[in-house]
C-alpha positions as a printed NumPy array, in Angstrom:
array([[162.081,  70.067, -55.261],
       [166.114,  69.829, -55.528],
       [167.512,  66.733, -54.272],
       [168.414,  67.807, -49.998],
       [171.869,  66.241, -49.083],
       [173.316,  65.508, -45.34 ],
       [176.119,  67.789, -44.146],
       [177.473,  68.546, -40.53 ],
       [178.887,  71.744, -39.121],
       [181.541,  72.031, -36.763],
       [180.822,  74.239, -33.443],
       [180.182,  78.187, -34.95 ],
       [179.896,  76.557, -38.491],
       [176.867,  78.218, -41.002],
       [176.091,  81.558, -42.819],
       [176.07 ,  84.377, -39.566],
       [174.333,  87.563, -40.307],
       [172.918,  90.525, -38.666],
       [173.985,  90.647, -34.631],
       [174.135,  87.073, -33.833],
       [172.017,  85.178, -35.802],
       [174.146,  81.99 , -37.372],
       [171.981,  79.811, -39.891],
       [172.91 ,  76.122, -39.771],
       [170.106,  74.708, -42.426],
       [169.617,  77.167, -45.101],
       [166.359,  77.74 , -47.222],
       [166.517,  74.803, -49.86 ],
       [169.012,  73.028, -47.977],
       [166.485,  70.881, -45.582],
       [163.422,  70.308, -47.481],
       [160.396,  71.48 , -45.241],
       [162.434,  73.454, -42.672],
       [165.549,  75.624, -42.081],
       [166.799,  76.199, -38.643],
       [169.465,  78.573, -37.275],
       [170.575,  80.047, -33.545],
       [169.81 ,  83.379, -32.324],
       [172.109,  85.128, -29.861],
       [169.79 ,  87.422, -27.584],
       [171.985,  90.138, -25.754],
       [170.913,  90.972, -22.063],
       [167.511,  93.063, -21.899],
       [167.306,  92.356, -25.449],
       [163.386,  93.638, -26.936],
       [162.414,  91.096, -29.705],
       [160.47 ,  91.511, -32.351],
       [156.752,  92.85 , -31.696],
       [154.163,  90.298, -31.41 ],
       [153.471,  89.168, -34.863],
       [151.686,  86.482, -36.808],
       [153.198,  84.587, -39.591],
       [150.714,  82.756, -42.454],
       [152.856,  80.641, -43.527],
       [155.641,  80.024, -41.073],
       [155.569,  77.643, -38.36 ],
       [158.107,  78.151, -35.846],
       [159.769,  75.845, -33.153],
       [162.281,  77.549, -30.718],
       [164.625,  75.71 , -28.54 ],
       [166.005,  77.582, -25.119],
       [169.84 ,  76.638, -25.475],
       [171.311,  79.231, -22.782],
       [169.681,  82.063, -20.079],
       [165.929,  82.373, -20.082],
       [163.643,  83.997, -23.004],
       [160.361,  85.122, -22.347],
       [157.746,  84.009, -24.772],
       [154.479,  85.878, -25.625],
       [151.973,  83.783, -27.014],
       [148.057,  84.497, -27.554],
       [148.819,  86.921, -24.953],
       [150.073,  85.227, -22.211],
       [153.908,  85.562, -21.519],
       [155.836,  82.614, -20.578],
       [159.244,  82.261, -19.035],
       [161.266,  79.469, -20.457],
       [164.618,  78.462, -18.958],
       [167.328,  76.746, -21.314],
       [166.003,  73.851, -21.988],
       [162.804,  74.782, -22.87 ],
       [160.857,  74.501, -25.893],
       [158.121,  76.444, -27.421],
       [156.088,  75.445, -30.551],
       [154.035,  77.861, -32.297],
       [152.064,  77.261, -35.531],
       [151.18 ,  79.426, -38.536],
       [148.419,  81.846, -37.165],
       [149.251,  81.988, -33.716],
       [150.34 ,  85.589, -32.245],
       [153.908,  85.443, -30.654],
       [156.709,  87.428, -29.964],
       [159.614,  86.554, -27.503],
       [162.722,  88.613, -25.575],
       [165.448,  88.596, -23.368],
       [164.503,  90.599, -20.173],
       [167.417,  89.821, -17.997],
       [170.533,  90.758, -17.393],
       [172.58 ,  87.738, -18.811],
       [172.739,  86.699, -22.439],
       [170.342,  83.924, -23.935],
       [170.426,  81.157, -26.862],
       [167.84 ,  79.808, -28.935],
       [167.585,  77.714, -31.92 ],
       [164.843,  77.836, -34.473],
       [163.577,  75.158, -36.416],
       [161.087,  76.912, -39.081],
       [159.792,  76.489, -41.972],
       [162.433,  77.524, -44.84 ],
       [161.155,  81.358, -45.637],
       [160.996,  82.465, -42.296],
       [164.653,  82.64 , -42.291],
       [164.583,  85.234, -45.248],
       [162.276,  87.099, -43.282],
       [164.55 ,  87.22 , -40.312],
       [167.288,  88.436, -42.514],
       [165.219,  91.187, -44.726],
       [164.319,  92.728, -40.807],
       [167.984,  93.021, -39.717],
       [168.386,  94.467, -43.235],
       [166.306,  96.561, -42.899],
       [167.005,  97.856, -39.164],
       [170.762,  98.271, -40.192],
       [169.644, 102.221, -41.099],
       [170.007, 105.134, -38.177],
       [167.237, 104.574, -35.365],
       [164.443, 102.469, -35.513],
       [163.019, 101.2  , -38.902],
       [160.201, 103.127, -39.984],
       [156.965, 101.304, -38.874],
       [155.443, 101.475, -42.304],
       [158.483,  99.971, -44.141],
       [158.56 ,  97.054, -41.286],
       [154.79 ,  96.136, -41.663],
       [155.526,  96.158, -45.794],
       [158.198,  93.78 , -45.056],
       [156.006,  91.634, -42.698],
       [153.185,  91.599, -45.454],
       [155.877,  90.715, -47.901],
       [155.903,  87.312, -46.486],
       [152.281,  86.706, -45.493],
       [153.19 ,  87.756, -41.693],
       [152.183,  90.652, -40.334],
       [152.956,  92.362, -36.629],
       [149.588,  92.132, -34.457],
       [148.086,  95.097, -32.928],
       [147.642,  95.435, -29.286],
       [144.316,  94.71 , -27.98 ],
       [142.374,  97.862, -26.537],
       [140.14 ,  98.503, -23.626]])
């Protein structure tokens, strides 16, 4: 593994991509984990409930309130919040209300790549086509879960 070094950011400092996502420890740059924040716009649908193989994932409510979906059972978390979910658990999260929200992620490194391959990837005209997503999800040993059925 390359030698990691220390380095601070001033406020709005790191790599920004995709609609605002801003990465402030980059894959390589912090050993066993990568973190970056995630601006959530009002009413904002995340990502479908999905389970990553070998991501863990720690999310940090910095502003407004996200609602976190977890094994099924959603969760309101007000700023200051924080949600842990290992590798294997079924998650998603989003922004229902009407004001902005703010999270940090502290991940493990490659789930950052995976974030940016999806924005990628829904950059086209309308939604991403579900087959290409659930390539992409496979692509890094995630994949999105399929609603249970009565």
């Amino acid at each position: 593994m390359a030698a990691v070094s220390a380095h601070a950011l001033a406020p709005g400092g790191g790599r920004s991509f995709g609609p605002g996502i801003n990465v402030k420890v980059e894959l390589g740059d912090g050993g066993d984990f990568a973190m970056f924040e995630s601006a959530l716009p009002p009413s904002f649908d995340g990502p479908p409930p999905h389970v990553h193989r070998v991501y863990d994932e720690a999310f940090y409510v910095l502003d407004g309130s996200v609602a976190f979906t977890l094994d099924g059972q959603t969760r309101d978390c007000p700023a200051g919040s924080c949600v842990f979910i290992p590798r294997g658990v079924p998650h998603g999260f989003d922004n229902p209300a009407d004001m902005p929200a703010k999270i940090l992620v502290i991940t493990t490194p490659g789930a950052i790549q995976l974030v940016e391959d999806i924005y990628t990837l829904m950059g086209g005209d309308g939604p991403p086509d579900p087959e290409a997503m659930a390539a992409l999800y496979a692509r890094h040993d995630s994949e999105i879960a399929v609603a249970n059925r009565s």
